[in-house]
C-alpha positions in Angstrom: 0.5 -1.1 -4.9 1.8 -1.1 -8.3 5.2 -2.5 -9.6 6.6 -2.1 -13.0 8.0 -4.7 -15.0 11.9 -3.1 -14.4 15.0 -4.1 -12.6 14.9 -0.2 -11.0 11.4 -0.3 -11.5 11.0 -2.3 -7.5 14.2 -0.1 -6.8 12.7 3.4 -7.0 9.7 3.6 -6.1 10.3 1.2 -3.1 12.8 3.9 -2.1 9.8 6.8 -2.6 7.3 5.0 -1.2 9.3 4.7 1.6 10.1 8.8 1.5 6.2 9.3 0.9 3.8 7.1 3.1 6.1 7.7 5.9 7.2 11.4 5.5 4.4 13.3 3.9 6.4 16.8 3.5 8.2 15.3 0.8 7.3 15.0 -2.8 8.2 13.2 -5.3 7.3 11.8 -8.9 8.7 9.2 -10.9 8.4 8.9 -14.6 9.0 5.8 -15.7 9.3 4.3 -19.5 9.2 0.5 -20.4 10.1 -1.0 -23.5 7.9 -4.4 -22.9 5.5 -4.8 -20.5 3.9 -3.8 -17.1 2.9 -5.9 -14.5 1.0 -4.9 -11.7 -0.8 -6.0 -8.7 -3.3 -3.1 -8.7 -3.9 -1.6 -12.0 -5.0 1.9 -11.3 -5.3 4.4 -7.9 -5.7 3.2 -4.3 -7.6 6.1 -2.2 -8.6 6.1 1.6 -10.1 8.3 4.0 -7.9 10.6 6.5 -8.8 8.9 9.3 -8.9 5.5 8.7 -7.3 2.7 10.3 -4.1 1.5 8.6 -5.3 -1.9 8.9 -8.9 -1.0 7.6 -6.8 1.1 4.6 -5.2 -2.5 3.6 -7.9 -4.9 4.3 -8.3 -6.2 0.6 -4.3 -6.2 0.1 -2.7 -9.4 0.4 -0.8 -10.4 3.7 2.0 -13.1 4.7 0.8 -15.2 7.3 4.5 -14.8 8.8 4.0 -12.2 11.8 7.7 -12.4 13.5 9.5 -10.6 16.3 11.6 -7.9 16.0 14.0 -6.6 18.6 15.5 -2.6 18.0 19.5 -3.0 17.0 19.6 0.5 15.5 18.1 4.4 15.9 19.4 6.9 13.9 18.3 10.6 13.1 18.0 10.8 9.1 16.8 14.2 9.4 15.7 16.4 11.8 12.0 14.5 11.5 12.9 10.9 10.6 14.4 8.3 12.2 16.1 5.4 10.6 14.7 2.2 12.9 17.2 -1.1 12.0 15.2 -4.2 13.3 16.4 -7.7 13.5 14.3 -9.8 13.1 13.7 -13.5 14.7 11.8 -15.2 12.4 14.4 -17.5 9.9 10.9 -17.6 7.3 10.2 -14.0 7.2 11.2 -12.7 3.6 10.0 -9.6 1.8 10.4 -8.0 -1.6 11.3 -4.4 -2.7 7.8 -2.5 -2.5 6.5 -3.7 0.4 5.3 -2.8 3.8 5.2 -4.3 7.3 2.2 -4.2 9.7 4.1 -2.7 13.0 2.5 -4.0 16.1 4.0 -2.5 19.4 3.1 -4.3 22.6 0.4 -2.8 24.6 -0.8 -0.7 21.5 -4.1 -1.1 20.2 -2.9 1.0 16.8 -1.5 -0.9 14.4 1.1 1.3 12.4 2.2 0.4 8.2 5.4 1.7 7.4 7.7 1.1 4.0 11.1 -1.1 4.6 13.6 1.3 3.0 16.2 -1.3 3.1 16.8 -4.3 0.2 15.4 -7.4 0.6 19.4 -9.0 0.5 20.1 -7.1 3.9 17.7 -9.0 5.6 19.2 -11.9 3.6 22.7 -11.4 4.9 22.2 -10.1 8.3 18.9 -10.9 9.3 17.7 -7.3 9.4 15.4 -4.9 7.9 15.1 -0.8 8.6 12.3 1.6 8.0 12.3 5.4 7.7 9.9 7.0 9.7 9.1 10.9 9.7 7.1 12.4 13.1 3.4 12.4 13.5 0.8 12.2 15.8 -0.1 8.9 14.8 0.7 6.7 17.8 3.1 4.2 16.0 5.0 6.9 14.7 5.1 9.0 17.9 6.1 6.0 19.6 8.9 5.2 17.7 10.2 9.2 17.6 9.7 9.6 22.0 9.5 5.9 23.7 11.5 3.5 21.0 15.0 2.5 22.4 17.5 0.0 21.5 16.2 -3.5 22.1 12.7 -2.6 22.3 10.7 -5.6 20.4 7.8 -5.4 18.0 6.1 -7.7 15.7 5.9 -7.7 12.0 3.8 -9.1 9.5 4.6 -8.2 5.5 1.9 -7.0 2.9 0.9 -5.9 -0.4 3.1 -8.8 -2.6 4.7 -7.5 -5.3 6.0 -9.2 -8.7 9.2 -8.4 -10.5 10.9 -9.3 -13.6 14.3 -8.9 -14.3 16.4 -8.0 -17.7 17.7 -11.1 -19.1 15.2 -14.1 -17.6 13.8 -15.2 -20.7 10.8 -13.6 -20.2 10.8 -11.0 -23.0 11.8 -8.1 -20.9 14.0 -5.2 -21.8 15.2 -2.4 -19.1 13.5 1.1 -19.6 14.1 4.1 -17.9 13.5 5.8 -14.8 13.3 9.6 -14.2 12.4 10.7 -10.8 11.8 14.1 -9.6 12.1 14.3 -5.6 10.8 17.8 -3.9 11.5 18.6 -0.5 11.9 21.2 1.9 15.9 21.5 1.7 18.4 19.3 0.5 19.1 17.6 4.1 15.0 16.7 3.9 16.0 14.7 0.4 15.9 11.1 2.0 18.1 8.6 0.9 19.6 11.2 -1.7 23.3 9.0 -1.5 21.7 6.1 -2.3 19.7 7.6 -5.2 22.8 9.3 -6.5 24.5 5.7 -6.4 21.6 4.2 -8.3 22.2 7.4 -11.4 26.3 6.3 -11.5 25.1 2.2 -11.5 22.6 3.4 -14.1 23.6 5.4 -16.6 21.3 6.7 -18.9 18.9 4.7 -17.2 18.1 6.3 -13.9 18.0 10.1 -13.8 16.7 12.6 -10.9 16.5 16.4 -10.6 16.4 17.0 -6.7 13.8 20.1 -6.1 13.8 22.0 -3.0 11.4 25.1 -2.4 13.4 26.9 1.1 17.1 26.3 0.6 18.9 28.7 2.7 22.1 26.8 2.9 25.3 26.2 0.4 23.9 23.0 -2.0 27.3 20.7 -1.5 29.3 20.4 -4.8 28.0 16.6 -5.2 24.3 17.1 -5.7 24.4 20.9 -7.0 24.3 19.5 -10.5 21.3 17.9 -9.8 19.3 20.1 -8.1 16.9 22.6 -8.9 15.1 25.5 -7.1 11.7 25.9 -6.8 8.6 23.3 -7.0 8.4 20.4 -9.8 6.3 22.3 -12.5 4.1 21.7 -15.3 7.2 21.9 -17.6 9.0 19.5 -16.0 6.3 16.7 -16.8 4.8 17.9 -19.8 8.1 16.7 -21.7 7.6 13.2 -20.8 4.4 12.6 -22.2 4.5 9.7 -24.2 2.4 6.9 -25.1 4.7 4.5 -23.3 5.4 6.6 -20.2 3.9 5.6 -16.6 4.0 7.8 -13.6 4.1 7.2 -10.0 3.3 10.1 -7.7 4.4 10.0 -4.1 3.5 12.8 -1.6 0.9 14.6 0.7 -2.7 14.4 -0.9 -2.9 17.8 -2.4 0.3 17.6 -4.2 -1.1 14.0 -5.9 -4.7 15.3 -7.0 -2.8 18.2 -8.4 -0.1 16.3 -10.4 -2.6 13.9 -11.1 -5.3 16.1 -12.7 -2.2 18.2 -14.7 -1.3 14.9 -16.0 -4.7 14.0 -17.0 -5.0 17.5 -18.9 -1.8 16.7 -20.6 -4.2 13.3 -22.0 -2.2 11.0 -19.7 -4.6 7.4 -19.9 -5.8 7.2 -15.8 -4.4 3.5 -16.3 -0.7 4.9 -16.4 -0.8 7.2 -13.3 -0.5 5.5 -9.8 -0.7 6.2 -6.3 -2.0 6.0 -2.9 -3.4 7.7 0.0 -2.5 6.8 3.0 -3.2 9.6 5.8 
């Protein structure tokens, strides 16, 4: 788990973790350049083995002791394989912070399933909720919430991996960067969250910029996102532009697509230090 010292820096790649650990067809990259520091919890890679155990993955990363119930107050079909889950949640104490993930414990299921929150930390603030984007698998918690979840089903949560942030401003000796992130997917209704990402480019601008790639479009791109959207796979041209000194890069996305974005960074003479990401299936 890794967390740049930037106000968007917990924004985005909360947003792809969420896109990547839980929906391994998509892709996507984000370049990132600070003009201070960078903190983070895990300086470097985090790998694990296919068939691991989620909570045998995590075992070193840092839990809440916090495990509340949840009840199901919300199901709805981002796509044609993920489902948007909105849990609220009992427990007044239970807090989180952009970046994280819950432990998802299902009665009478000996699997324990990790999943990214894709909502902000002040939802759960004002209402007392929290949601999670899940794409289909075989992996029991997954399956379970995409063929046996229904409203008011309850489930337990317990946060993990505890991130830091900094914000613009604090006193701390902080200045914003920028953010660049290049999202690949299937077709533009696969881009995840791509409303929300567009919102972040008008709040930000100059700061925050994305070029949406998607590799079998068939369909009319709508007049919104057609600007930013580009056919065809993220390639070596895309990222060899960004080299810099003071550039780090997060990669999100199945396993092949990180060792080979990884290693094309590393020709490039990208430091190992500055590229991060994790395994998780």
């Amino acid at each position: 788990m890794v967390h740049a010292a930037a106000y968007v820096g917990f924004a985005i790649p909360h947003l792809l973790r969420s896109a990547s650990r839980i929906c391994p067809a998509h892709s996507a990259l984000v370049v990132l350049r600070h003009s201070a520091f960078c903190y983070c919890t895990v300086n470097g890679t985090i790998k694990s083995k296919r068939k691991m155990d989620h909570l045998e993955r995590t075992a070193n990363n840092f839990r809440q002791e916090v495990i509340s119930q949840a009840k199901v107050c919300g199901i709805t079909n981002e796509s044609e394989t993920v489902k948007r889950l909105r849990l609220a949640i009992a427990n007044k104490d239970f807090t989180f912070r952009a970046g994280q993930w819950v432990d998802f414990f299902i009665p009478g299921m000996s699997v324990t399933g990790g999943f990214s929150m894709c909502s902000s930390p002040g939802l759960l603030e004002r209402e007392g909720v929290l949601e999670l984007a899940v794409k289909y698998a075989d992996h029991p918690p997954a399956r379970w919430i995409h063929t046996e979840c229904t409203l008011d089903s309850e489930v337990a949560l317990r946060v993990g991996a505890d991130l830091h942030g900094y914000q613009e401003g604090k006193g701390n000796g902080y200045k914003m960067g920028t953010v660049k992130l290049y999202y690949s997917a299937k077709n533009t209704n696969e881009l995840l969250f791509k409303k929300n990402i567009l919102g972040l480019m008008n709040a930000f601008p100059g700061k925050i910029t994305c070029r949406f790639h998607v590799t079998q479009q068939s369909s009319q791109i709508c007049e919104e996102l057609e600007p930013h959207v580009t056919e065809g796979r993220i390639s070596e041209k895309d990222l060899e532009k960004h080299v810099a000194k003071d550039t780090l890069w997060y990669i999100c996305g199945p396993p092949p697509m990180i060792e080979s974005i990884s290693k094309l960074l590393y020709n490039f003479g990208v430091p190992r230090n500055c590229v991060f990401f994790e395994k998780w299936w």
